[in-house]
Structures are given as structure tokens and as C-alpha cells.
C-alpha positions as CSV (number, residue, x, y, z in Angstrom):
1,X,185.7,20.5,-0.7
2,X,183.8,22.2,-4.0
3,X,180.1,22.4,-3.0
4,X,177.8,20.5,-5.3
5,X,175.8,22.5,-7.6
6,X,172.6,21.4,-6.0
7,X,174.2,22.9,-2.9
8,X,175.5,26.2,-4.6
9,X,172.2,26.9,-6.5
10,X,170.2,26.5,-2.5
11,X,173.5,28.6,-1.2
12,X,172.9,31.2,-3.9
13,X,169.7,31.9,-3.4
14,X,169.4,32.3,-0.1
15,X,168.8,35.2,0.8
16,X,171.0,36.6,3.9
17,X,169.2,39.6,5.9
18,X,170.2,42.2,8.3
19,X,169.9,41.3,11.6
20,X,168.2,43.0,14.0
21,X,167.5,43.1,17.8
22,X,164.3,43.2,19.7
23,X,164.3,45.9,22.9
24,X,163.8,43.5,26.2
25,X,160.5,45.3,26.5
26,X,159.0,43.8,23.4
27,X,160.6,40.4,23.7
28,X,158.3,40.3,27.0
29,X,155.2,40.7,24.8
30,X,156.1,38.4,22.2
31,X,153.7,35.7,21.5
32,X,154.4,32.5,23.2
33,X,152.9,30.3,21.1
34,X,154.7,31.2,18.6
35,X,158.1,31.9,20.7
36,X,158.0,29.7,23.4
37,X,161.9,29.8,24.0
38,X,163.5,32.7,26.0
39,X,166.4,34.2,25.5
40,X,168.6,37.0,25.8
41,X,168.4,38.4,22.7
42,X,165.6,38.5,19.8
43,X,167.1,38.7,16.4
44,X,164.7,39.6,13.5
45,X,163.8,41.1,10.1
46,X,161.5,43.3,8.7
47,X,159.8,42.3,5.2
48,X,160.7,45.2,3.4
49,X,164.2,43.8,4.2
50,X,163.6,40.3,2.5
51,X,162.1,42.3,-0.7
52,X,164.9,44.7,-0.6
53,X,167.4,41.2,-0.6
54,X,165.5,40.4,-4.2
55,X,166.1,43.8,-5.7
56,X,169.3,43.0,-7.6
57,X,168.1,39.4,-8.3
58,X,165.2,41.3,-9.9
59,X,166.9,43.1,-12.2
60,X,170.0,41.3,-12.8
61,X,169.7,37.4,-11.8
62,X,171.2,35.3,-9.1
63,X,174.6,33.9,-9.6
64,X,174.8,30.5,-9.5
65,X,178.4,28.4,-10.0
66,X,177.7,25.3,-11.7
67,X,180.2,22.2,-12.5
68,X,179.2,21.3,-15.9
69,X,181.8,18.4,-16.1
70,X,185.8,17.8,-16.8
71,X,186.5,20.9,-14.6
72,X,184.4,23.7,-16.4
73,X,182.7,25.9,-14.4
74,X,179.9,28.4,-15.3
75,X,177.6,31.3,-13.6
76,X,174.5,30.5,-14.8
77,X,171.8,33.1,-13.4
78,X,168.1,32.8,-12.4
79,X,165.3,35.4,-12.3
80,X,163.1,35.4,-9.0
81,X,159.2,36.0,-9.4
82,X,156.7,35.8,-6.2
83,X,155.2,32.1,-6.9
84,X,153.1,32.1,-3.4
85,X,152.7,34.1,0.2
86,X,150.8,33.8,3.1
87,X,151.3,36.5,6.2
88,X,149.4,35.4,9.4
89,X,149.7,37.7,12.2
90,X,148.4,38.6,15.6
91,X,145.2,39.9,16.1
92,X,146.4,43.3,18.3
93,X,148.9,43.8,15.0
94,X,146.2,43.2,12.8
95,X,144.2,45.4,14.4
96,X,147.0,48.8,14.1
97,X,147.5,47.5,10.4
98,X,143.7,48.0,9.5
99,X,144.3,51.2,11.3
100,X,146.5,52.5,8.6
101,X,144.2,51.1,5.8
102,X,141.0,51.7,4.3
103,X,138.3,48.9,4.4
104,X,137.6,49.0,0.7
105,X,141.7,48.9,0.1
106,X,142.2,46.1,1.4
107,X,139.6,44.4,-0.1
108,X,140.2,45.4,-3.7
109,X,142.5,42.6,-4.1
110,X,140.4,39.2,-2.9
111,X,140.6,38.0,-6.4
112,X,143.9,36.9,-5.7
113,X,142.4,35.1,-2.9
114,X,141.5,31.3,-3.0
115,X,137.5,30.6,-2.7
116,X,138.0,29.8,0.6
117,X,136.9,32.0,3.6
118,X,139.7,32.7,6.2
119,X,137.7,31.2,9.2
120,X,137.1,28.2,6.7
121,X,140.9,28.2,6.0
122,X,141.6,28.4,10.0
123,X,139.5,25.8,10.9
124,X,141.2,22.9,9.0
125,X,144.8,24.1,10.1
126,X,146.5,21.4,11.3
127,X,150.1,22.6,11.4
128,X,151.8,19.1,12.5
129,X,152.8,16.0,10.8
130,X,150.5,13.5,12.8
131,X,147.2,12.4,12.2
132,X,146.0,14.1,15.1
133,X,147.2,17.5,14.7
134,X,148.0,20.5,17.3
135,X,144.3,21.9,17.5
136,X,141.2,21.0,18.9
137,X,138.5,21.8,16.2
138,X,135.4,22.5,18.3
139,X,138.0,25.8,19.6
140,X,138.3,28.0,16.9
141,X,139.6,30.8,19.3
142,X,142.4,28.5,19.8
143,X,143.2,27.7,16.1
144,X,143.5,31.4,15.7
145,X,145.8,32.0,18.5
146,X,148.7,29.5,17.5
147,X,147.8,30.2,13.3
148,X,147.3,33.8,13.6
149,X,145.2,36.0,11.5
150,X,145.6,35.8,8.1
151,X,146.5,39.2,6.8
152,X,147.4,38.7,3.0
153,X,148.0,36.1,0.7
154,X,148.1,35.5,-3.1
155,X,149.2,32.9,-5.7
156,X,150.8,33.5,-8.7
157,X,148.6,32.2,-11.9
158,X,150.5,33.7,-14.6
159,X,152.3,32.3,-17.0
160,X,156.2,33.0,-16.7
161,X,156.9,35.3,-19.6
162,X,153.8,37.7,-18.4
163,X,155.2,37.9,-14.5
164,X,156.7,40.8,-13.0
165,X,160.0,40.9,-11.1
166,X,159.5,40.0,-7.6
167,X,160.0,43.1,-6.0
168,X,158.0,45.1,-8.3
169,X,154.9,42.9,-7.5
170,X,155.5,43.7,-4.2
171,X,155.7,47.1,-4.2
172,X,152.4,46.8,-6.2
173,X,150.9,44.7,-3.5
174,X,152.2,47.1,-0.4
175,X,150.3,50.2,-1.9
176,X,147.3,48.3,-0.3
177,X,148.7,46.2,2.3
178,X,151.5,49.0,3.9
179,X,152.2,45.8,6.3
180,X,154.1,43.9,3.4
181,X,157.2,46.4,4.2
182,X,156.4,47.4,8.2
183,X,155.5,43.8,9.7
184,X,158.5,42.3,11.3
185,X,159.2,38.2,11.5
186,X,158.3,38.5,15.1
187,X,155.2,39.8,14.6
188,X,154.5,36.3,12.3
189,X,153.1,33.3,13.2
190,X,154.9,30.4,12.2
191,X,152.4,29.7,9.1
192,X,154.0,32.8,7.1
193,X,155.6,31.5,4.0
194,X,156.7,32.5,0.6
195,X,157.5,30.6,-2.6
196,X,159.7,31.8,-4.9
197,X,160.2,30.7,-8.6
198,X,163.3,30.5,-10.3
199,X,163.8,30.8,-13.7
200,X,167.4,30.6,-15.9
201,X,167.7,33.4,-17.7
202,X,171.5,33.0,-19.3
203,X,174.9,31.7,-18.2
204,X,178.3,33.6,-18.5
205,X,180.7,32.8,-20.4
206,X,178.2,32.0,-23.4
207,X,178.8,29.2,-25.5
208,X,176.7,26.1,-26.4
209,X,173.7,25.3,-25.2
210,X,173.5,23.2,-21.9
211,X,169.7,21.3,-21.6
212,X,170.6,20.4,-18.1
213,X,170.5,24.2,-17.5
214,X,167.1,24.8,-18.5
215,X,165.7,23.7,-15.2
216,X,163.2,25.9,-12.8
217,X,162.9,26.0,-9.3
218,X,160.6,26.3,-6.7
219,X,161.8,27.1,-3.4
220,X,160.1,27.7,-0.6
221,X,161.0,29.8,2.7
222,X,159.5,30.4,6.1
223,X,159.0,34.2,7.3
224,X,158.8,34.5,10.6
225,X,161.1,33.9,13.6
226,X,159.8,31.0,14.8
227,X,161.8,28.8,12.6
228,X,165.1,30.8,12.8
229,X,167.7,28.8,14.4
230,X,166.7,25.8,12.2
231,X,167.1,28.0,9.6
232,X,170.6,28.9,10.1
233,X,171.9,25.1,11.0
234,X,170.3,23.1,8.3
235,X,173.0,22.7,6.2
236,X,174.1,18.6,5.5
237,X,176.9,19.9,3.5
238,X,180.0,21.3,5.6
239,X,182.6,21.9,3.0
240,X,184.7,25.1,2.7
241,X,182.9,26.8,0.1
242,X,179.8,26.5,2.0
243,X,181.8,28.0,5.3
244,X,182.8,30.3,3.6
245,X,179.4,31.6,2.0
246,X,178.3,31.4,5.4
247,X,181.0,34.3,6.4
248,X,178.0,36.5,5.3
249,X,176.7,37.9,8.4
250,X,173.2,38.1,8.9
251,X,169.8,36.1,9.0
252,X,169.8,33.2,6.5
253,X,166.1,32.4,4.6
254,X,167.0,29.2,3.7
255,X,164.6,27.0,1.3
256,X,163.0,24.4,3.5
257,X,161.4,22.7,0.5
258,X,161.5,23.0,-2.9
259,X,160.2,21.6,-6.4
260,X,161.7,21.2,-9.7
261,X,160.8,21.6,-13.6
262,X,162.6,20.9,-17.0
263,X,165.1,19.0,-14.4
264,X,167.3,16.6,-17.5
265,X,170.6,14.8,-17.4
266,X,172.4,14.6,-13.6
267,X,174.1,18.0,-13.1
268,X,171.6,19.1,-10.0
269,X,172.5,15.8,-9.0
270,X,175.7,14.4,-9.8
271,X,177.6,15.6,-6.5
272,X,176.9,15.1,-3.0
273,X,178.0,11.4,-3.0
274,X,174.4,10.4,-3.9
275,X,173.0,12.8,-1.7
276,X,171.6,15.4,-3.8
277,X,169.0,13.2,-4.8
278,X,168.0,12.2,-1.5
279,X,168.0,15.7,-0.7
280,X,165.9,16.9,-4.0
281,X,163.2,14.1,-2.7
282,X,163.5,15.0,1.0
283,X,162.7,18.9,0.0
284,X,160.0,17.9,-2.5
285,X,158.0,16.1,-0.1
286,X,158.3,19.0,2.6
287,X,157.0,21.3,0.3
288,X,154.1,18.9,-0.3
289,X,153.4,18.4,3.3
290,X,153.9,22.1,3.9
291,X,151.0,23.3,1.4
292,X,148.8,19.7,2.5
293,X,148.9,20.9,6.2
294,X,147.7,24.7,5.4
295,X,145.2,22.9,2.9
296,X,146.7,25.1,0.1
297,X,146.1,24.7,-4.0
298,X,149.3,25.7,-4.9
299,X,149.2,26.7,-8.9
300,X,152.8,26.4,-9.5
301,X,153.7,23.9,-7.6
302,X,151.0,21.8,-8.8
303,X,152.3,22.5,-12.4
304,X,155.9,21.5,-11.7
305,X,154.5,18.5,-10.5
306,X,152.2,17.9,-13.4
307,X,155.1,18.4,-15.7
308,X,157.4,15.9,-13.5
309,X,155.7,12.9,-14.0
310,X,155.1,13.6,-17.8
């Protein structure tokens, strides 16, 4: 069964990473707050192999198939710029990273900072759904232990047309913060995220214009380990073509929320059997949840949102 094009644009752009295996001697150490399971065998991913995922989308666009009706099918292809990231890590890990970099380095890019302090951006960490939350607040030691340090972080401001391709800005960023490309999911607490935006840049074969293809996407994906499994098994959709895209061995980043922009007419969700919508809501308000619970201003997701109820 044909994947709907909702499904095909979140297949598309998910990026698939190398995976790799953690010695038994440094699964022993790993954090178990953050990886309270055992097993065998670790699998992870370094960052520099994410960014290195995004290097042909940078240039070139992601592929997307897309059922535009009566049978026709089109590529239509979508640039990927850095909306949003947040890298928490472990203090001893923090510690060998400031090792390797120069106090006044690392500090030459806190414009791209929120106002917010990072003890003030610990201390109202909640990290659950409930009203109560995980944390006690009168134990800050204990926020930072299951949070993690906050190593970098920045939020995209510009406007599309004066962003750089995702991979440049992160090589950009890494000439400060050498952990961008040497920190590995493992070493990640489970509040590391990124957001990406997604933005159409042309469709092949060319031909009229399509307004249903003008729409922008904001997904957003988790970065460390923590949340692998449910990475690689939330899928709704078991078709063929989705088995098949799934043939690709490795590490799947799959979006776990996601916001829309310019979204008209019913091709994102015309398949699905009614589902896409659900699905489109369902991923919206994760995202929302996601950014209430780190008590994050997201700029471009509070655009897209702005824009949607226009």
C-alpha cells in the first residue's frame, strides 16, 4: 500500500545514521538516569554524524514523493536550515569539553542565548507530562543530574531567505563548541533536541504551480539515546513502501513533533484514511508540550503558529 504523502514527507526526512556500538566498559559508566535499561549492546551516534546526514540535503534538497491527485506523482524537494538545539550533557563530559576550549570561546556566542541563566533554566525543568513533575525543586543537584548540563543551545531568528544551510551553520558553530561534532548520543541527556525547518525549494518534473506545495515544516528530533527504541518503532503506518524505506540500515531520527506553515488544500492530508490529520494534531501538540516542559520561547515555532490561526 502507497504511503501517504504526509507519511513519505516524515519518511524522507528522517535522517538514518550509522550505527555504532558502545565497548562493555563504557556501557558500565553510562548514566543511569538517563539509561536505566541494560542491555547487551549500546548502539549510538556521534553528532558530526547527524550533520554529516544533512550535507546533501543542504546543498541539494530532500526528496519527497508526493500524490498530487488522479495518479500523478511528483518529487518535490525541501531545504533544511537549523530552526533550534539544545545539548545537555554530563558534568564529567562537560568538564573534558571545556578542557579543549577557551573560556572566552565559548562565551563569544551567548547572544544566541535566551535571557535566561542556565541554573534559572534548570530549576523550572520539569521533563514530564503531570502537574507534578520528576524533580523536587528545593534539590537543584538533582535537577542537574537527570537534565544535565547545558552545553550549547541557539535559536534561529532569521528570516528564511538570510539562513545558511544547516550544515554550514554548524560547522560555524563547532569552531567554538568542538563538542557539536565529538559528543556522542550517549553522552546526552534526554533533553537534547533539535528543530529543523523545512522549506520547498522546487519539484521535478516542473509544470504548473501547486499552492498545496508551498507548505513549511517544522520537525523536531530528539538527540540522545535515551529515546532510541521509541524512535525506531513509532511508525502507525505499516505499508510496503514504508518497509521498504525502512531496509535502510542504521539509526532512525525520527520527528517526534512537528509544526506546519502555508499548509492549503488537503494533499498533506488527504491519505491515511483520516489519519493524517489526527496525526498532524497529535505531532503539533507534542511539539508544544515539548518546548512548554523545557520552558522554551521557540521563534519559529511561535511564528508557524502565529501564521496558523491567521
Amino acid at each position: 500500500m502507497q504511503p501517504s504523502n504526509l507519511e513519505s514527507f516524515i519518511d524522507s526526512t528522517t535522517p538514518v545514521l550509522p550505527s555504532r556500538t558502545l565497548p562493555k566498559s563504557e556501557a558500565m559508566k553510562l548514566n543511569r538516569l538517563w539509561h536505566p535499561f541494560e542491555t547487551e549492546e549500546v548502539e549510538f551516534f556521534t553528532l558530526s554524524d547527524v550533520w554529516n546526514r544533512f550535507d546533501e540535503w543542504s546543498a541539494y534538497g530532500a526528496g519527497v514523493p508526493v500524490n498530487i491527485g488522479e495518479d500523478q506523482m511528483i518529487v518535490q524537494y525541501y531545504v533544511p536550515y537549523l530552526s533550534a538545539i539544545q545539548i545537555f550533557t554530563s558534568s564529567s563530559t562537560l568538564n573534558y569539553l571545556r578542557e579543549e576550549t577557551d573560556s572566552e570561546t565559548r562565551d563569544s556566542f551567548s547572544d544566541s542565548f535566551s535571557d535566561d541563566s542556565e541554573s534559572e533554566k534548570l530549576s523550572r525543568w520539569d521533563g514530564c507530562s503531570s502537574d507534578e513533575g520528576l524533580f523536587d525543586q528545593d534539590s537543584p543537584l538533582h535537577f542537574n543530574d537527570r537534565l544535565g548540563f547545558l552545553y550549547f543551545q541557539y535559536f534561529e531568528r532569521s528570516a528564511p531567505y538570510e539562513r545558511v544551510p544547516l550544515l554550514d551553520k554548524i560547522c560555524m558553530f563547532s569552531q567554538k563548541y568542538p563538542g557539536l561534532m565529538s559528543l556522542r548520543s550517549v553522552d546526552l541527556s534526554p533533553a537534547s533536541w533539535m528543530a529543523v525547518a523545512w522549506y520547498p525549494i522546487y519539484h521535478i518534473p516542473m509544470g504548473r504551480t501547486i499552492k498545496d506545495l508551498s507548505t513549511c515544516f517544522l520537525t523536531y528530533h530528539t538527540l540522545s539515546s535515551s529515546f532510541q527504541d521509541a524512535n525506531d518503532t513509532d511508525n502507525e503506518y505499516q505499508n510496503d513502501a514504508s518497509k521498504k524505506n525502512k531496509e535502510e540500515v542504521g539509526i532512525r531520527l525520527r520527528a517526534f513533533g512537528m509544526a506546519t506553515y502555508k499548509m492549503q488544500g488537503d494533499v498533506w492530508i488527504s491519505g491515511g484514511n483520516g489519519k493524517d490529520q489526527e496525526k498532524l494534531v497529535s505531532l503539533l501538540n507534542v511539539a508544544g508540550c515539548w518546548l512548554k516542559q523545557l520552558n522554551v520561547q521557540h521563534h519559529d515555532f511561535n511564528y508557524f503558529m502565529r501564521c496558523h490561526q491567521c
